[in-house]
C-alpha positions in Angstrom: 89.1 170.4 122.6 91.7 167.5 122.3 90.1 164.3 122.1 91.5 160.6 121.7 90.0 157.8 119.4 91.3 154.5 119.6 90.9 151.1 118.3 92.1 147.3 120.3 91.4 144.1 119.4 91.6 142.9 123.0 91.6 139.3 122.4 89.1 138.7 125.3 89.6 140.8 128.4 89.7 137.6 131.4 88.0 134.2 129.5 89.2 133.1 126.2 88.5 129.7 124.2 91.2 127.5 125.0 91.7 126.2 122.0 93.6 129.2 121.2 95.9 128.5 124.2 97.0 125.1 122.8 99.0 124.5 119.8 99.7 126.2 116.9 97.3 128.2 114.0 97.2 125.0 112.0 95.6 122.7 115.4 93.5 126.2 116.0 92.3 126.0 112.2 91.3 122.3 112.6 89.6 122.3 116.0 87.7 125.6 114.5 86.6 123.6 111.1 85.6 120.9 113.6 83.7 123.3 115.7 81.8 125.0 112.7 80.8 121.3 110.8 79.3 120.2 114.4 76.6 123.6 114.6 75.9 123.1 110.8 75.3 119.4 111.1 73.4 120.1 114.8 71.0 122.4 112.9 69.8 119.9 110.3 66.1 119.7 110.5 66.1 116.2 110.7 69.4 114.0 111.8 70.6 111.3 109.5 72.5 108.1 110.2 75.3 109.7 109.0 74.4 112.9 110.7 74.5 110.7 114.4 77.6 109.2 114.0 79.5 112.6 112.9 78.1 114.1 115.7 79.4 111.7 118.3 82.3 111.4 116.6 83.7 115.1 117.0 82.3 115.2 120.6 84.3 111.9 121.3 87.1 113.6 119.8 87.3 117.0 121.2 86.3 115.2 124.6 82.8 116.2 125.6 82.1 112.6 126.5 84.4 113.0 129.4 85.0 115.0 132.6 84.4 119.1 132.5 87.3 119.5 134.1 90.3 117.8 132.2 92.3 120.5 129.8 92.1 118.8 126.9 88.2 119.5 126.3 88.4 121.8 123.6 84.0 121.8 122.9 81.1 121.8 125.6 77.7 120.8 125.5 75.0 122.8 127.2 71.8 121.1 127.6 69.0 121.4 130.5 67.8 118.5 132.6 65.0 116.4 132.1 64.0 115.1 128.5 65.1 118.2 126.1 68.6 116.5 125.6 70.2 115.8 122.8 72.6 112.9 124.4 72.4 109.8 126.8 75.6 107.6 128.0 78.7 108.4 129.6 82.1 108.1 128.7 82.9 106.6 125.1 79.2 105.3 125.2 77.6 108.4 124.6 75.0 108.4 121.5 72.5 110.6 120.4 68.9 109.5 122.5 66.9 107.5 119.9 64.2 110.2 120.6 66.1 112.7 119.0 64.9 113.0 115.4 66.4 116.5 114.4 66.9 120.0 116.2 63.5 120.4 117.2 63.9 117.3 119.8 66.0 119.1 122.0 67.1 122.2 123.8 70.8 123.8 123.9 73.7 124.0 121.9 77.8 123.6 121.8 80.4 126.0 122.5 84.1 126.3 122.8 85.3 125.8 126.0 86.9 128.9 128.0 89.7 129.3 129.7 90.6 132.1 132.5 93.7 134.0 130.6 96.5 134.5 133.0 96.6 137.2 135.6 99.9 138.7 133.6 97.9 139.1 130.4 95.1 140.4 131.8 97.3 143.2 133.5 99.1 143.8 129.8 96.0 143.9 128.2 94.9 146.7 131.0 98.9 148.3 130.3 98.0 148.9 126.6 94.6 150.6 127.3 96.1 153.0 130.8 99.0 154.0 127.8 96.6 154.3 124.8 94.3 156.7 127.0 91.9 157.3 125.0 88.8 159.1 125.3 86.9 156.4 122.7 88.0 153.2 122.8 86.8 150.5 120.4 86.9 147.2 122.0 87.3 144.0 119.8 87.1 140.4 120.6 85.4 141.3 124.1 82.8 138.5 126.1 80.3 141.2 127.3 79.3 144.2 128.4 79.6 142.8 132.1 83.0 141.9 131.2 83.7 145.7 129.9 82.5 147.2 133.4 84.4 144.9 135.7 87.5 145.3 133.6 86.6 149.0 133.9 86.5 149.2 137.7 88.8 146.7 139.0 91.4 146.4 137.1 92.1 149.4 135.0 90.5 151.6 137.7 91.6 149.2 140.8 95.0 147.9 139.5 96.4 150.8 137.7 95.0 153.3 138.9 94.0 154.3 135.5 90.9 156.8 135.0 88.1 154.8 134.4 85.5 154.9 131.7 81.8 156.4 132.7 80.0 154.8 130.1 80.9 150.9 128.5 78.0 149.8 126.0 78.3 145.9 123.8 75.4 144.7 121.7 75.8 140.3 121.8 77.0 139.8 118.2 76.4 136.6 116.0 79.7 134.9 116.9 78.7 131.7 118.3 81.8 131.8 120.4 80.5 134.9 121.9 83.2 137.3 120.9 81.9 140.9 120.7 82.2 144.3 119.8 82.3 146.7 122.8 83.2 150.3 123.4 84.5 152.4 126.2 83.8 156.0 126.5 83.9 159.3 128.7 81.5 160.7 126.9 78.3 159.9 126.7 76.9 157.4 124.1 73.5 158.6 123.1 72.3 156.1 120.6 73.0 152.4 119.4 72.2 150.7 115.9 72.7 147.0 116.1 73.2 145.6 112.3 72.8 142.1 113.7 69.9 140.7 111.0 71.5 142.4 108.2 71.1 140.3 105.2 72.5 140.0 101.2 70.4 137.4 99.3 69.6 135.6 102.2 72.8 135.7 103.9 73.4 137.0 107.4 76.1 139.7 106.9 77.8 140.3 109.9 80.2 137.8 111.7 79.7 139.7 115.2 77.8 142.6 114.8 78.3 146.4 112.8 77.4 148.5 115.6 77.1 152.4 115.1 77.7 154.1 117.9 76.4 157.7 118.5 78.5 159.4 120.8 77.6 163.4 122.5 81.1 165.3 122.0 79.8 168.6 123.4 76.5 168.6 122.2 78.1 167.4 118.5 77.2 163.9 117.4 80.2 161.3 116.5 79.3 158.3 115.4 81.6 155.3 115.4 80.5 152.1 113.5 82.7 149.3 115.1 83.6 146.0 113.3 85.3 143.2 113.6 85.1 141.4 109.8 84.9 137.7 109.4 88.7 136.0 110.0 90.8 134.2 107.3 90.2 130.7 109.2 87.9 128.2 107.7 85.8 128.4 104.9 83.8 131.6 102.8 86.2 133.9 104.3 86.8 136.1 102.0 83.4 136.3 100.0 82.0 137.1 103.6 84.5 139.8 104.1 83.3 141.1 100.6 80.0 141.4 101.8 81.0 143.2 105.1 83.1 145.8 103.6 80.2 146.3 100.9 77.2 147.2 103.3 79.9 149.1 105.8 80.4 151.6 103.1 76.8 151.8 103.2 76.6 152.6 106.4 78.9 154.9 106.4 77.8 157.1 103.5 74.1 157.0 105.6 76.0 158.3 108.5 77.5 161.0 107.0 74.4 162.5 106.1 73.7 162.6 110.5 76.9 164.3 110.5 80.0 164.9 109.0 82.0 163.2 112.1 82.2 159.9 111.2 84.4 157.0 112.6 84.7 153.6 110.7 87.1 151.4 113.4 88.1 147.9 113.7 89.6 144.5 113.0 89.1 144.1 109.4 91.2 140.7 108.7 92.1 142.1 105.5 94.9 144.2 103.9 94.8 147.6 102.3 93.8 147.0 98.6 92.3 143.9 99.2 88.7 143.2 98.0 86.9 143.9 101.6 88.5 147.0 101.8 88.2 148.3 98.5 84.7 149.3 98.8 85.7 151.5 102.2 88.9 153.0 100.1 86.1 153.8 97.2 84.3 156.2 100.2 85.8 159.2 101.3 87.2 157.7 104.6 91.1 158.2 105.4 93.0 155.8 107.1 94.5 157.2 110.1 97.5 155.4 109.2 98.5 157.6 106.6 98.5 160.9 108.6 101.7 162.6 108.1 102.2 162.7 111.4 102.3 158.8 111.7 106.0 157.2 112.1 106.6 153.4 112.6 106.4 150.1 110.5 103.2 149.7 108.5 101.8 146.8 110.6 99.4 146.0 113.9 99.6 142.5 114.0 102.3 139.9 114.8 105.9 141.3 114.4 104.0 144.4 112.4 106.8 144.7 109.7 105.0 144.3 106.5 101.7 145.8 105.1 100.7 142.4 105.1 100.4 142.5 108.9 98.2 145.4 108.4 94.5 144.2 109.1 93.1 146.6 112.2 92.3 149.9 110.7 91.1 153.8 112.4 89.2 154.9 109.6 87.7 159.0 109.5 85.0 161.1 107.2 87.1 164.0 105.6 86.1 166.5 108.4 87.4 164.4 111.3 91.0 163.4 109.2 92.0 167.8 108.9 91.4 167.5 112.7 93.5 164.8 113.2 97.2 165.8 115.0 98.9 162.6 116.3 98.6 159.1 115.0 100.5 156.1 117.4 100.1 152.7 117.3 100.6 151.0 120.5 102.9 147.3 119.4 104.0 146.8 122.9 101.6 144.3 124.2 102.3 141.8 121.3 105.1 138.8 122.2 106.2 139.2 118.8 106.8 142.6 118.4 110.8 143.1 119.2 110.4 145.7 121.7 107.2 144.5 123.9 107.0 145.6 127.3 109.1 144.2 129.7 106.1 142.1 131.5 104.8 140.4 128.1 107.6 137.4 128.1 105.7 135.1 125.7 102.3 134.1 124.1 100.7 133.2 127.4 101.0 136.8 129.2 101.1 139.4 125.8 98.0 141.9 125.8 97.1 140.3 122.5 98.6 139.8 119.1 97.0 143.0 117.7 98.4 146.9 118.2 96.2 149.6 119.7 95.6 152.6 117.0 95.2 155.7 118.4 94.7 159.1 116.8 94.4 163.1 118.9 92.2 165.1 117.0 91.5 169.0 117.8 87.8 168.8 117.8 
C-alpha cells in the first residue's frame, strides 16, 4: 500500500498575529521581547512600583490604551467585567487599579492581537496542501482544532475541491500566542499523548506541545510525534531547543519499542548538526531529506538555497526509511522562493515562508 507522510508549517491557516504582518524581523523581534517581558512581569506575585509603571508603559506603547479597532494595536488585554481587572482609565490615563497588589488581584491575561490573513494566502496555503496530498499531514503553527476542520471542509474540500481529511485532531500547546500543533489524516488516529507538563529541573520543556500521535494504517500502529521547537527570536533559545531535542529522542526510542514505525516531524528551528538536533542524529532516525531519491536545493525556508535554510525536518525509524520511495519538498508557496506559484505575488498572499516535506512510502 502507497502511503503519503507530510510535514507544513502552515503559518496559521485564517488568523495570524499581526505583528508579523507589519515590518520587518528586527520590529517582529522587538514587539515579541516586549510581548514576553509584559507576561513575565504580569506573573509577579506581587507588583512593584517599578513593576506598575513597566506595565503601563508597554500597553501605552503597543496601544492597548486605545481603540480595538485601530491597526496599529499590536497587544490586547482580556479581562472580565466587574472588579477582577487589572486596569482603570481610558486613553493615555490608564493605570493599574490601586487594588491590584499582584496576580492574584485579578482575572485574565494579554495576547497578541490577530489579524484575518488575506483570502489569497489562505487559498495558497490550501494550494500547497491539495499538491502535497498527503495521507498524514503534520500541521505547524495552526490556531485550533476548530480551525483544522473548517479549513478541512470549506476550503480545501469547498474551494478546491480537494479530498478532505476524515479525521483532524490538535492538543492546545503552551504557546501563549496560541500557535499549535495539529494533524490531518485519512486514517484513523487511535491514540494521543500530550507532552504538555514535561519538565527538566523545573523547566517546562515544550514551547507548544510534543504530541505523539498513534495512527491505525491497516490494523499496524504508526506513530508520529509532532513538534514545533522553540524559535531563534528572543532569549534562551537555543538552551531551550537543547532541552527539546534531548527528551524527543526520548520519546522516540520509547516509541520504538510500540512499534518499529516511527515518525519524528516538524519545525525544528535549528540546522542539521546543530546542538538540538544532535541528540535526534545520535538515534537511529533518517532524515527524509537524504533519500536518494530526493533532488532539489537543501533548504525549506526562505529562498531554501543553503543548509542554513534547513530547519523543518521528516524524520523515520529505520523500518519506515527502506520503505521510503519518493521524497519532494513543496517551495512553491514561499514569496521568496524563485519559482513560487503564480498566485503567491509577495509576503501578504504566500502560503507561508516554510516548504511542505513529503515522502511515498510502500507500506
Amino acid at each position: 500500500m502507497s502511503i503519503r507522510i507530510a510535514t507544513f508549517n502552515c503559518e496559521n491557516l485564517f488568523r495570524r498575529p499581526i505583528v508579523f504582518s507589519t515590518g520587518g524581523e528586527p520590529e517582529h523581534n522587538a514587539i515579541l521581547e516586549d510581548f514576553r517581558k509584559l507576561v513575565e512581569t504580569l506573573d509577579h506575585q506581587t507588583y512593584s512600583a517599578n513593576d506598575r509603571k513597566k506595565i503601563i508603559d508597554l500597553l501605552k506603547k503597543h496601544s492597548v490604551d486605545v481603540s480595538q479597532e485601530i491597526s496599529t494595536q499590536t497587544i490586547l488585554v482580556n479581562e472580565p467585567r466587574g472588579q477582577a481587572r487589572l486596569l482603570k482609565g481610558e486613553g493615555r490615563n490608564i493605570e493599574v487599579r490601586a487594588e491590584v497588589a499582584g496576580r492574584a488581584d485579578w482575572v485574565g491575561w494579554v495576547e497578541l492581537a490577530k489579524g484575518d490573513l488575506s483570502w489569497d494566502a489562505v487559498k495558497n496555503t490550501a494550494r500547497v496542501i491539495a499538491e502535497v496530498n498527503a495521507d498524514i499531514l503534520l500541521t505547524v503553527e495552526v490556531e485550533d482544532r476548530l480551525t483544522l476542520h473548517r479549513f478541512n471542509k470549506q476550503v480545501l474540500a469547498g474551494q478546491f475541491d480537494a479530498e478532505p481529511y476524515p479525521f483532524n485532531m490538535l492538543i492546545d500547546g503552551n504557546d501563549i500566542r496560541g500557535i499549535d500543533v495539529g494533524l490531518f489524516s485519512r486514517h484513523p488516529i487511535t491514540s494521543i499523548r500530550s507532552h504538555i507538563f514535561d519538565t527538566k529541573d523545573s523547566r517546562e520543556i515544550f514551547s507548544r506541545d510534543c504530541p505523539e500521535f498513534e495512527i491505525d494504517i491497516d490494523g499496524e500502529p504508526l506513530w508520529l510525534l509532532g513538534n514545533h521547537f522553540k524559535s531563534k527570536r528572543g532569549g534562551g533559545g537555543a538552551d531551550k531547543r537543547k532541552l527539546q531535542g534531548e527528551r524527543v529522542a526520548q520519546l522516540y526510542r520509547a516509541a520504538l519499542k510500540r512499534s518499529a514505525h516511527v515518525v519524528v516531524a516538524g519545525d525544528l528551528n535549528d540546522n542539521p548538526g546543530s546542538p538540538p538536533l544532535t541528540f535526534l542524529e545520535a538515534t537511529s532516525l533518517k532524515d527524509a531529506m537524504t533519500h536518494d531519491s530526493y533532488e532539489g536545493p537543501p533548504g525549506t525556508h526562505g529562498k531554501c538555497t543553503s543548509p542554513s535554510d534547513k530547519i523543518d525536518y521528516l524524520m523515520f525509524s529505520p523500518e519506515l526509511f527502506a520503505k521510503v520511495d519518493k521524497v519532494e519538498v513543496e517551495r512553491r508557496g514561499i514569496f521568496e522562493f524563485g519559482t513560487p506559484f503564480d498566485t503567491v505575488t509577495g509576503p501578504d498572499d504566500q502560503a507561508s515562508d516554510h516548504a511542505a516535506i513529503v515522502t511515498e512510502l510502500d507500506l
